[in-house]
C-alpha positions in Angstrom: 0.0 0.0 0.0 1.1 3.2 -1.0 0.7 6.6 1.1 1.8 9.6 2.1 3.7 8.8 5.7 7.1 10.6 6.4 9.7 7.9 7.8 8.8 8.6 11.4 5.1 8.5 10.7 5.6 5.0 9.0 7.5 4.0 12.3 4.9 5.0 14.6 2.1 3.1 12.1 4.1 0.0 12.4 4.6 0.7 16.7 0.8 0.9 16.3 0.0 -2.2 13.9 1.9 -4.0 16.9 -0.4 -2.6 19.6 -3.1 -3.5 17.5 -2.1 -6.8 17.4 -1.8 -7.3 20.6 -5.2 -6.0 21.9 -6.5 -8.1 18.9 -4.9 -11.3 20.0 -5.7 -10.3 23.9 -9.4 -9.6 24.0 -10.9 -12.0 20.9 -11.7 -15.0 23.1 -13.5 -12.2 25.8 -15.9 -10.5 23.2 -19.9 -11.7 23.7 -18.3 -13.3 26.8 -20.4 -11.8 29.8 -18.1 -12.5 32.2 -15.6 -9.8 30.5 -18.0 -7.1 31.6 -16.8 -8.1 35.3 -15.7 -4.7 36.5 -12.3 -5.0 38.3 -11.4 -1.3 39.3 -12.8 2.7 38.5 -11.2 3.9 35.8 -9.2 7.3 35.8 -11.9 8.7 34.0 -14.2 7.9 37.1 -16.2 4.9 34.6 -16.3 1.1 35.9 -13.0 -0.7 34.8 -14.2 -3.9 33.1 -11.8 -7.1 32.4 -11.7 -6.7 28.9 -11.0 -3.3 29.1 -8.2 -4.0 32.1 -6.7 -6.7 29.3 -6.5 -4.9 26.4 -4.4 -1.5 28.3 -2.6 -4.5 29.2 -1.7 -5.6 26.2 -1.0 -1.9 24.8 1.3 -1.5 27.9 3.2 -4.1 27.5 4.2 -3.6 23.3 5.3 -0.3 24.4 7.3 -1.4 27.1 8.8 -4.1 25.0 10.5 -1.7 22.8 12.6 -0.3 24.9 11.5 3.6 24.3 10.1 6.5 26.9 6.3 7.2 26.5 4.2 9.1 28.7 0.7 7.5 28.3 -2.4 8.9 29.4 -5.0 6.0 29.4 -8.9 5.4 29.9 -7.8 3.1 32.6 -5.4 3.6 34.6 -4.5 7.5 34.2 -1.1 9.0 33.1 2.0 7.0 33.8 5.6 6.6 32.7 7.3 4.1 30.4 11.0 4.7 30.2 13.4 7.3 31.4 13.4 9.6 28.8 9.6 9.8 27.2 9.6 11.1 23.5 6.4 10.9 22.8 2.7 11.6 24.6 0.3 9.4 23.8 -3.8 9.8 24.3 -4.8 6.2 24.5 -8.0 4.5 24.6 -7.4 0.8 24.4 -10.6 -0.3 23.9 -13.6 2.2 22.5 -16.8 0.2 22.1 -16.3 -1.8 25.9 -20.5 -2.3 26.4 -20.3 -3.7 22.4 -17.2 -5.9 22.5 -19.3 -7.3 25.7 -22.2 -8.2 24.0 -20.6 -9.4 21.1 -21.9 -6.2 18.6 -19.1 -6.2 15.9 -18.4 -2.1 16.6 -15.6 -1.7 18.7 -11.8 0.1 18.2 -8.1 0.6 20.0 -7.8 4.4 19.6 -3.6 5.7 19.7 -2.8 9.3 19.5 0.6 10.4 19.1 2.3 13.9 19.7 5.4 15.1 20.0 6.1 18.5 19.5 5.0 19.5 16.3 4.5 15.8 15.0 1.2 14.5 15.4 -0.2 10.5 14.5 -3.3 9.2 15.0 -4.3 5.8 14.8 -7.7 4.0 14.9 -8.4 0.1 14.6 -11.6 -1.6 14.0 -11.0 -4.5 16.5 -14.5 -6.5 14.6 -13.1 -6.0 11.0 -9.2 -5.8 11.1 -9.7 -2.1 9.2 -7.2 0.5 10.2 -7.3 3.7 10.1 -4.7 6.3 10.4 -3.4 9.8 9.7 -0.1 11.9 9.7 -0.3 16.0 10.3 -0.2 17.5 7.1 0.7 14.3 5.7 -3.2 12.8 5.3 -5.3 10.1 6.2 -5.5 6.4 5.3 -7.2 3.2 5.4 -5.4 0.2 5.3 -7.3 -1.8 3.5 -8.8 0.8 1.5 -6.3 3.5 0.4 -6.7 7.4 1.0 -9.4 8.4 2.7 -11.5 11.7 1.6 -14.8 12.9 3.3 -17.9 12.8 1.4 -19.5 15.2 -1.1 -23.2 15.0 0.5 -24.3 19.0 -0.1 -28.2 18.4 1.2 -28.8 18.0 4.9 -31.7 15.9 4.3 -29.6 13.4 2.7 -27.3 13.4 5.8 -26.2 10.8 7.5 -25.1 10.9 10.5 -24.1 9.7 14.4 -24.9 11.6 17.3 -24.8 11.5 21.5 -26.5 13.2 23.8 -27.7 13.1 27.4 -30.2 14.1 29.8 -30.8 17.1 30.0 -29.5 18.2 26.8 -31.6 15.7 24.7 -34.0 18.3 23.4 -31.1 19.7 20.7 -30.9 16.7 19.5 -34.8 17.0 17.7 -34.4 19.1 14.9 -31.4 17.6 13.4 -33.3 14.4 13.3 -36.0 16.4 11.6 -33.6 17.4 9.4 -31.0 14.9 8.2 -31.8 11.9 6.4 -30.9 9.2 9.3 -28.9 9.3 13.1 -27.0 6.6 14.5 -25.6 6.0 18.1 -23.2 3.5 17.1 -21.0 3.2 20.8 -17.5 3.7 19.4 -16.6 7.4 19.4 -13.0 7.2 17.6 -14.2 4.7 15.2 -17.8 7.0 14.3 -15.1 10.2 13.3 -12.9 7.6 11.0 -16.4 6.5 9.5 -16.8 10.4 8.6 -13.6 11.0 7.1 -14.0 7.5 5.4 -17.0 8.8 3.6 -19.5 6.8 5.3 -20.8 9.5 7.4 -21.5 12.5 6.8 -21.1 14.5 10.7 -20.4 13.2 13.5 -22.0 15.2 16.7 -21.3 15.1 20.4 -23.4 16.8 22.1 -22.7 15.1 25.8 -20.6 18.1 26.9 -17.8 15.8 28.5 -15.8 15.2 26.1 -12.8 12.4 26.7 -9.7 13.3 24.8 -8.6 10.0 25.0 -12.1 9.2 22.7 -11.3 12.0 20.4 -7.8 12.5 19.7 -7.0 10.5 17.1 -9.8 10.3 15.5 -10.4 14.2 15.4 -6.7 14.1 13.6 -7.8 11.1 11.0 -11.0 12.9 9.7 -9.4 16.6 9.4 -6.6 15.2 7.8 -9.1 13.3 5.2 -10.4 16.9 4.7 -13.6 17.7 7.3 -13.9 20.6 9.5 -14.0 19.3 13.4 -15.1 22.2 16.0 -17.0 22.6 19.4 -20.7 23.6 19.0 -19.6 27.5 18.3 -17.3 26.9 15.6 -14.2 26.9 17.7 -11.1 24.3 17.2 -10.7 22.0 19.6 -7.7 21.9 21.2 -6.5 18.8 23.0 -5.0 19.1 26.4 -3.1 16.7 28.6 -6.0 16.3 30.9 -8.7 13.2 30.5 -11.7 15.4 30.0 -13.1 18.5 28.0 -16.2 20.2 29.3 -17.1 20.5 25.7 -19.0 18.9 22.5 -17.7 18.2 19.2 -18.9 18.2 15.9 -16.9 17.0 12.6 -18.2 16.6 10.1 -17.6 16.8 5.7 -17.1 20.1 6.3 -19.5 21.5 3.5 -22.6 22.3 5.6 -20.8 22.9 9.2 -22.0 25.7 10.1 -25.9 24.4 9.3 -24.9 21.6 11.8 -24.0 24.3 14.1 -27.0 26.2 13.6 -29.3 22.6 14.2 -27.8 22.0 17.6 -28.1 25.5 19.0 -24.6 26.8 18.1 -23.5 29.5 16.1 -23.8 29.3 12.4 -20.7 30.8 10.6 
């Protein structure tokens, strides 16, 4: 396959094809199992730890370790910790996005790498039910492997939209008139692997509407779909800009890029 990857980008896809192996090979005899929904701990992000989810940082956590490298990790699970002496490289990780759906054995579920140092930036999603992967270099686009470049989609009509959203009580009332507006809405349960969907093509928006936003959800994914050409913003037009922490008392909305600032408008944002 050929793309657009700068040596170092192509290193940190093949550190992150590892990963992905290893979360793949660690949690396929768990999915549909309900005994992987056992919760073992409380996540740094103040959810319910559950076994598969405890298995598969595992398994990320230990490929990096393996290599001999310094990462600082910040993690779903267990927090922000340490790997080597000398960490080069920060990296938002969600090692298993879709935990309620790899449970009950509903084929939509991803390991979700973002990588930043400095001004290099990778992001890296992988469908853990189809083997896809999806991934993207700053200024250096976004790819599918199988499936090539990846480019959002032309849809120009809103009523032909489709598109996911999530929302929660009390805020569940913004949700009405984009679904009297776009074509269809899905709730899908796999946040990273929803924005690589929209830069895919697939989708046309994705909208978060929740207003705790979880970096580790976001990051690479957020990187994937810009990079494949959509617009990503909070619910006032504003760029999103990660941080080191876990959360972002925000919402999100990516989309194609061509009617944003309708989206924007249908949620109870500013329009640009």
């Amino acid at each position: 396959m050929i793309d657009g990857l700068s040596k170092e980008g192509k290193a940190l896809k093949d550190l992150c094809d590892s990963m992905a192996s290893s979360v793949a090979g660690a949690v396929r005899s768990m999915v549909g199992d309900p005994a992987s929904g056992t919760i073992v701990d409380m996540g740094a992000d103040g959810t319910p730890t559950k076994s598969i989810d405890r298995v598969a940082e595992n398994a990320v956590l230990e490929t990096l370790r393996a290599t001999g490298e310094g990462f600082t990790v910040l993690s779903e699970e267990i927090g922000e910790i340490q790997i080597g002496e000398h960490p080069d490289y920060f990296i938002h990780l969600d090692p298993l996005d879709g935990t309620y759906n790899a449970i009950k054995g509903i084929p939509f579920y991803s390991l979700s790498i973002y990588l930043s140092q400095g001004e290099r930036k990778f992001g890296y999603v992988f469908d853990l039910a189809r083997g896809t992967k999806y991934y993207a270099e700053e200024e250096r686009g976004a790819y599918a492997d199988p499936g090539g470049r990846l480019g959002v989609s032309k849809t120009s009509v809103l009523k032909d939209f489709s598109i996911s959203a999530y929302t929660v009580r009390p805020y569940t009332s913004r949700i009405v008139e984009t679904g009297d507006t776009v074509r269809r809405i899905r709730t899908l349960g796999s946040t990273s692997l929803e924005l690589s969907m929209v830069a895919a093509g697939k989708l046309d928006a994705f909208l978060d509407l929740r207003q705790m936003l979880r970096a580790v959800d976001v990051a690479a994914g957020k990187l994937i779909l810009e990079e494949a050409g959509g617009l990503v913003t909070d619910a006032y037009g504003r760029k999103i800009l990660l941080k080191g922490g876990m959360w972002q008392r925000t919402e999100m909305i990516g989309s194609n890029g061509i009617l944003h600032s309708d989206l924007l408008k249908l949620v109870g944002g500013r329009g640009a």
